[in-house]
Residue frames as qw, qx, qy, qz and C-alpha x, y, z in Angstrom:
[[0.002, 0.059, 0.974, -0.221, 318.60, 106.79, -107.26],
 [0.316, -0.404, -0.443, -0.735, 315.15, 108.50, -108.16],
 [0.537, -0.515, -0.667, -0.035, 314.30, 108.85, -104.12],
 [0.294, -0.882, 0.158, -0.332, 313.79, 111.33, -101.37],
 [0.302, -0.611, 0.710, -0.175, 316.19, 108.76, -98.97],
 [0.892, 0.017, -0.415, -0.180, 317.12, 105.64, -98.24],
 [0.200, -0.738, 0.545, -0.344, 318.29, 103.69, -95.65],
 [0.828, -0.060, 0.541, -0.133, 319.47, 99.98, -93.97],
 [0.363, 0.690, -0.585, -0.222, 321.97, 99.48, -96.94],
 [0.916, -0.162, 0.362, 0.069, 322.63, 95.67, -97.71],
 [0.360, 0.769, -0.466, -0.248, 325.75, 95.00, -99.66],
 [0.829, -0.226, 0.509, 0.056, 326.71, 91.81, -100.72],
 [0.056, -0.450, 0.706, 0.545, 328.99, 90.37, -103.95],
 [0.771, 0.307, -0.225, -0.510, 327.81, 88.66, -106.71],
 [0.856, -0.176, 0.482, -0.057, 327.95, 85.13, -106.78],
 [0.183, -0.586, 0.457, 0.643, 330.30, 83.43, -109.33],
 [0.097, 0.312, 0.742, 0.586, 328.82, 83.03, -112.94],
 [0.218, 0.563, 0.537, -0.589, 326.09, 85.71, -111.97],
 [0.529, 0.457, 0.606, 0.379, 324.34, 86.68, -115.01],
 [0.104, 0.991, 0.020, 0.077, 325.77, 90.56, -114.56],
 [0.492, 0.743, -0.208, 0.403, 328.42, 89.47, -114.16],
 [0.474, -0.143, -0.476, 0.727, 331.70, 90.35, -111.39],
 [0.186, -0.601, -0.177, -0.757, 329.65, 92.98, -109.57],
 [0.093, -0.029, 0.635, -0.766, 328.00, 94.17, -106.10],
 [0.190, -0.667, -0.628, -0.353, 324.45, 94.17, -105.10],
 [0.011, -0.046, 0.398, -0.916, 323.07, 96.74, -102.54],
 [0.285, -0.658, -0.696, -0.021, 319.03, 96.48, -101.32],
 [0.332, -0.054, -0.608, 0.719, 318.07, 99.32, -99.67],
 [0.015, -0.667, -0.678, 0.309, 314.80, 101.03, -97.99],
 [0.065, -0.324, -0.002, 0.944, 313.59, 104.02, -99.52],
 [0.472, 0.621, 0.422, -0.463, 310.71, 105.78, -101.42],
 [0.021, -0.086, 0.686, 0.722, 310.78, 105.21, -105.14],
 [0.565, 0.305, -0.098, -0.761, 308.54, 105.64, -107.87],
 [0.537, 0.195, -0.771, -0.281, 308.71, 101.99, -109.39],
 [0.334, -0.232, 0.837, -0.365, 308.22, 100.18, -106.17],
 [0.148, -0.120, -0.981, 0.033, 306.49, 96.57, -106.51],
 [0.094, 0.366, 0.789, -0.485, 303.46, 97.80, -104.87],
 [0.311, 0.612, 0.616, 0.386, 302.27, 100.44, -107.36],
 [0.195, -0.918, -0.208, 0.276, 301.99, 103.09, -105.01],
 [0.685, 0.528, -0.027, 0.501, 303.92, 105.60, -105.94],
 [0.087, -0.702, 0.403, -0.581, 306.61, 106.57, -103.67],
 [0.931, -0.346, -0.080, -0.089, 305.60, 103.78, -101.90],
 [0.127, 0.699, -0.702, 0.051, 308.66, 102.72, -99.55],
 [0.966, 0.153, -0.078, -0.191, 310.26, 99.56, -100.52],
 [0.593, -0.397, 0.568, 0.412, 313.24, 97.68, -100.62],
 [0.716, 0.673, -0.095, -0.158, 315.11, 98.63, -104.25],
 [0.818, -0.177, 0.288, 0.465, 318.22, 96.68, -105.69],
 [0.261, 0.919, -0.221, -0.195, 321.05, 97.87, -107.38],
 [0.918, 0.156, 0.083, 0.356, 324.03, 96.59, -109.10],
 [0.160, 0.878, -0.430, -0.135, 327.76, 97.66, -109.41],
 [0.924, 0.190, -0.239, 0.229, 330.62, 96.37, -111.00],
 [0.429, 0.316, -0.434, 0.727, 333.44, 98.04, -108.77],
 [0.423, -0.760, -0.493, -0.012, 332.41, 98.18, -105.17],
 [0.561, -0.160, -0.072, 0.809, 335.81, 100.72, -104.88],
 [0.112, -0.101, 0.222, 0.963, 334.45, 102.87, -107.24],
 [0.212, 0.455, 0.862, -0.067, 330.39, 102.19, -107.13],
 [0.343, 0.143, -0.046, -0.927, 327.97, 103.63, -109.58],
 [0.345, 0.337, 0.805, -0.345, 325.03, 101.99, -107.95],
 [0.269, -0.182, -0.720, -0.613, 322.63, 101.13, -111.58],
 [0.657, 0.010, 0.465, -0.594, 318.70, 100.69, -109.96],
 [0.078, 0.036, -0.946, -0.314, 317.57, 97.20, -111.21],
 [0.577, -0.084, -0.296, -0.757, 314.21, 96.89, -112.74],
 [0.081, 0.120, 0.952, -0.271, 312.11, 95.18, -110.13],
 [0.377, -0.080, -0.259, -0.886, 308.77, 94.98, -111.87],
 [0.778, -0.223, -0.532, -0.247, 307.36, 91.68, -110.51],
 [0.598, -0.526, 0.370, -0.479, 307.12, 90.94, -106.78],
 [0.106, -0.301, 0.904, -0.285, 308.21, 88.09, -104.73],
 [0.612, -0.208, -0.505, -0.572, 305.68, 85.21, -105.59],
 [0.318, -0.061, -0.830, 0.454, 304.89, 84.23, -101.89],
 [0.262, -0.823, -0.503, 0.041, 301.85, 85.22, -99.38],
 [0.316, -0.388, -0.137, 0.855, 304.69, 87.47, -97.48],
 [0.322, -0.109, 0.106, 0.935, 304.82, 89.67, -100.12],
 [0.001, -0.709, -0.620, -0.338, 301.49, 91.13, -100.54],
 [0.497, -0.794, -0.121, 0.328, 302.98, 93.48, -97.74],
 [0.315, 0.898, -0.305, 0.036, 305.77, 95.99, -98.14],
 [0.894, 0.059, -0.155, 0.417, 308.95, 94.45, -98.89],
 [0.040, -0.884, 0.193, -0.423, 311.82, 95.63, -96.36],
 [0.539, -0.585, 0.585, -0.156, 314.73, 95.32, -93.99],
 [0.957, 0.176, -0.219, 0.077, 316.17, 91.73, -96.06],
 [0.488, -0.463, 0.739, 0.037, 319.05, 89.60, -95.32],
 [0.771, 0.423, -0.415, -0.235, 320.79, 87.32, -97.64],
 [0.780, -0.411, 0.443, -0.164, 321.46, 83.82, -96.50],
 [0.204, 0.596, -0.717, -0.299, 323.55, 81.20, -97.91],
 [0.833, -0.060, 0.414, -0.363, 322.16, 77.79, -98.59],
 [0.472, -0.150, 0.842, 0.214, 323.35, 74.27, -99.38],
 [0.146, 0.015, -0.860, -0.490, 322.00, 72.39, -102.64],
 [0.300, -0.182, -0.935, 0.060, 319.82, 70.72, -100.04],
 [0.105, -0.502, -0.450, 0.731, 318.42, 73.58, -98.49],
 [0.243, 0.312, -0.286, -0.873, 317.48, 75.57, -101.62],
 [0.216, -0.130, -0.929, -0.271, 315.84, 72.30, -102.77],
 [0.232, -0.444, -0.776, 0.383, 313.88, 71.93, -99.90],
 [0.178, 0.569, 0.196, -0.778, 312.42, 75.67, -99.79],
 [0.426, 0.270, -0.441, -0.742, 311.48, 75.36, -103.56],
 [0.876, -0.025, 0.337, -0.345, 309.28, 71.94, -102.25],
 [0.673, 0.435, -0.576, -0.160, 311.82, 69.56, -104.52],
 [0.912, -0.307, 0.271, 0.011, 311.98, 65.91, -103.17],
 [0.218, 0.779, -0.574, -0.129, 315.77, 65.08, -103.95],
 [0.986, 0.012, -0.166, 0.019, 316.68, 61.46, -104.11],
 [0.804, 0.042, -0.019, 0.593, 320.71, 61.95, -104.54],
 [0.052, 0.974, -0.138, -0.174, 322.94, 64.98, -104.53],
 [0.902, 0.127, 0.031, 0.411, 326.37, 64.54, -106.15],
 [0.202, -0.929, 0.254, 0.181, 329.52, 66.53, -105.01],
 [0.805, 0.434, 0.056, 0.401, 332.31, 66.12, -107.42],
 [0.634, -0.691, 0.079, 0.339, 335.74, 67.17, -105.89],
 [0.085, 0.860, -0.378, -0.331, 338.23, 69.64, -107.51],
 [0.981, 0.026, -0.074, 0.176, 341.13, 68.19, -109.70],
 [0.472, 0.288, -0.445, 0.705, 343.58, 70.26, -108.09],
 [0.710, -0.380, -0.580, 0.123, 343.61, 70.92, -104.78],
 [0.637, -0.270, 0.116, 0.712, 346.99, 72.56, -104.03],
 [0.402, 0.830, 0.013, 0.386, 347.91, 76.32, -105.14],
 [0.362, -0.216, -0.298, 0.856, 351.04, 78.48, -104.31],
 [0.201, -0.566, -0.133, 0.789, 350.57, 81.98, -103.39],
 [0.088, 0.553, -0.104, -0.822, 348.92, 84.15, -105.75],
 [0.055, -0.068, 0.864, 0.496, 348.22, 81.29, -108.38],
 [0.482, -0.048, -0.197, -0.853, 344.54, 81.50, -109.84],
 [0.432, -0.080, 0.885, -0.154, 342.10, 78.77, -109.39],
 [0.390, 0.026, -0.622, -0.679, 340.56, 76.83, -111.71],
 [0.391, 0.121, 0.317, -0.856, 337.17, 77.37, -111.69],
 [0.673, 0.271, -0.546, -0.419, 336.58, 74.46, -114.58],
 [0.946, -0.277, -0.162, -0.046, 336.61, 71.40, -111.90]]
């Protein structure tokens, strides 16, 4: 993990169609060399990725560009991952929405154990 420690682990799944893929994330505090800030050693919040959270070999993901907000001019640390509507992600990224359109499954109904389809 290229760090003296780390601590305040976040684990969360990957969302589906993520662009790594079925996998984990993990965030967690600690001194690395790469950190966002330049410093080296500097401690930071660093991601990571796995695809088996059973078996996890936690990958470090290249975070070379900061958060583009005022916050982050500060050390980044201690996150939380939230879940938000259409309408809510809009709205933080300043987008005036007019409509939103929710387009309902065509199946509905599953027995026991039967996949879902993930195509509408």
């Amino acid at each position: 993990m290229n760090t003296t420690y780390a601590e305040g682990p976040l684990v969360f799944k990957a969302n589906l169609h993520d662009s790594r893929g079925k996998g984990y994330y993990m965030y967690a505090d600690q001194k690395w060399a790469g950190s966002p800030s330049g410093e080296f050693m500097e401690e930071q919040y660093q991601p990571y990725w796995t695809a088996d959270v059973g078996k996890p070999n936690w990958q470090p993901i290249n975070w070379t560009l900061k958060p583009d907000y005022d916050q982050s001019l500060g050390v980044i640390r201690h996150g939380h991952v939230w879940s938000l509507t259409t309408a809510e992600h809009a709205a933080l990224r300043g987008a005036n929405l007019r409509s939103i359109q929710i387009i309902p499954p065509k199946k509905r109904v599953y027995r026991i154990g039967e996949s879902l389809d993930l195509k509408g």
